[in-house]
C-alpha positions as CSV (number, residue, x, y, z in Angstrom):
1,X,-15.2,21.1,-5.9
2,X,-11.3,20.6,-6.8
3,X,-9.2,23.7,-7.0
4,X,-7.8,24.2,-10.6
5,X,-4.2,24.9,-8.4
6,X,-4.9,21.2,-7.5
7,X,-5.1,19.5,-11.0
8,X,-2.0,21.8,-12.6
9,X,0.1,20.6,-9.5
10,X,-0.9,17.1,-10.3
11,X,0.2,17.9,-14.7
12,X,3.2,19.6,-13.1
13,X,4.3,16.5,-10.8
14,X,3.2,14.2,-13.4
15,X,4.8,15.9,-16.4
16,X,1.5,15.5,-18.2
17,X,-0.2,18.0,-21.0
18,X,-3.6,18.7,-21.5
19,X,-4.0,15.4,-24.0
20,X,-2.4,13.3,-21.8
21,X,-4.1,14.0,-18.6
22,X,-7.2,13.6,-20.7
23,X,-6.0,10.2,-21.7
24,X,-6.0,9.4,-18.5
25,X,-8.9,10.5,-16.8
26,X,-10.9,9.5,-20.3
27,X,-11.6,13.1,-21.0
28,X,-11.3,15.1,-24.3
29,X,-8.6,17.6,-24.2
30,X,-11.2,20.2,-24.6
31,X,-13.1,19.2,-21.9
32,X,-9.8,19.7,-19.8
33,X,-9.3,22.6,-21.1
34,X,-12.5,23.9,-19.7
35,X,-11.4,22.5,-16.4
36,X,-8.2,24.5,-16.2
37,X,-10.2,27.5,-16.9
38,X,-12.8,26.7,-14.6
39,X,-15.5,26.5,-16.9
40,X,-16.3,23.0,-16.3
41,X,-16.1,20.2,-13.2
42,X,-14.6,16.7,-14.1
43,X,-16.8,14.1,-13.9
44,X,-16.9,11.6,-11.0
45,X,-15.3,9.0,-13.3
46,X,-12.2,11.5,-13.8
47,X,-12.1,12.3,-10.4
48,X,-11.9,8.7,-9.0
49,X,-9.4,8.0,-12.1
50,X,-7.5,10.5,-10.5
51,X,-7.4,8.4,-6.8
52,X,-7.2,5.2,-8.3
53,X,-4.5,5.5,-11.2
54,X,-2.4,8.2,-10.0
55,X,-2.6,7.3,-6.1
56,X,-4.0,11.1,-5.5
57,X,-5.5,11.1,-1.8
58,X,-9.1,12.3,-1.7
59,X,-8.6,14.6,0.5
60,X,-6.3,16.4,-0.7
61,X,-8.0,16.4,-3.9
62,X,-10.9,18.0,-2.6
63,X,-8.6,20.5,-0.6
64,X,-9.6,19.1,3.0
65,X,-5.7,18.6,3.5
66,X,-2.8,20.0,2.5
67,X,-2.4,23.2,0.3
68,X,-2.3,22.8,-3.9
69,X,1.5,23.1,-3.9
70,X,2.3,19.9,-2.2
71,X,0.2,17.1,-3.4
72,X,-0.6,13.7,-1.0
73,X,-0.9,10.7,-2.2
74,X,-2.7,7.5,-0.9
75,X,0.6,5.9,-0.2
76,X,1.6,8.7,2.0
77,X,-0.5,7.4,4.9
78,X,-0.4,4.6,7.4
79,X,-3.4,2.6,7.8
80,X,-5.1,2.9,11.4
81,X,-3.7,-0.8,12.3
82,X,-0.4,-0.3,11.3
83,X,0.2,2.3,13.2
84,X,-1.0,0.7,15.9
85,X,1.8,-2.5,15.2
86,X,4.2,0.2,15.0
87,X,3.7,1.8,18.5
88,X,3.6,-1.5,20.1
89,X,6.4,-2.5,18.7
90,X,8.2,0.8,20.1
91,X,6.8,0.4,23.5
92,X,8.6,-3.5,23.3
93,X,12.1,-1.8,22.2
94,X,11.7,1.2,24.6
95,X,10.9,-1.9,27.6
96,X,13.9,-3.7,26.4
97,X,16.1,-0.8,26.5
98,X,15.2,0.1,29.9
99,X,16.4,-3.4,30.9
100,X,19.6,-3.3,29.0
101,X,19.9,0.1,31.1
102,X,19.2,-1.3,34.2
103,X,21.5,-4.6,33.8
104,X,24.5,-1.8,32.6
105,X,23.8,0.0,36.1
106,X,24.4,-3.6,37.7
107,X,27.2,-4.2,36.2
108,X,28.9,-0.9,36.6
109,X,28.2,-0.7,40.5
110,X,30.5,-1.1,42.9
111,X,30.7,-4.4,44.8
C-alpha cells in the first residue's frame, strides 16, 4: 500500500492539486480525494502512471526506500552495468596515477 505522506510529497514536489494529479494518473478528483483521506487505494493503472510519467521509483513509492519527505526517482539510480563501467574505469585512473607517481619518484631521486 502507498502511504498518503507519499502521494502529498509527490503534489508538493510537483506543484499539482487534486484535479491535476487526477489528470494525470486518469483519476476523478474525487477519487483522489478519497485517496488523500485514505478511504480509497489507486488503481494499478494510477500507480504505474505514477512510475512511468512522473519517473517515481517503485520502491520508494511503496515505501521500501527512503522516508515520504524525500521522494526518489528512477533517474536517481545507476543501472547495475554502469556502475560496473564506472569502477573500472576508476581502477584504470587510480593504475595510471600510481605510475605517474612512481615516474615523479624517478625523476626526483638523486643520481
Amino acid at each position: 500500500m502507498i502511504e498518503v505522506a507519499r502521494i502529498a510529497a509527490i503534489m508538493k514536489a510537483h506543484h499539482l492539486n487534486t484535479s491535476e494529479l487526477a489528470e494525470i494518473v486518469r483519476l476523478s478528483p474525487s477519487k483522489i480525494s478519497k485517496v488523500l483521506s485514505g478511504d480509497q487505494k489507486f488503481t494499478s493503472d494510477a500507480v504505474g502512471i505514477l512510475i512511468n510519467e512522473l519517473g517515481i521509483h517503485p520502491n520508494w513509492l511503496f515505501g521500501y526506500e527512503g522516508g515520504p519527505e524525500k521522494i526518489v526517482y528512477l533517474k536517481d539510480f545507476v543501472h547495475k552495468s554502469e556502475l560496473e563501467k564506472l569502477e573500472s574505469r576508476i581502477r584504470e585512473l587510480k593504475d595510471e596515477l600510481g605510475e605517474v607517481y612512481k615516474q615523479l619518484a624517478e625523476e626526483r631521486r638523486p643520481k
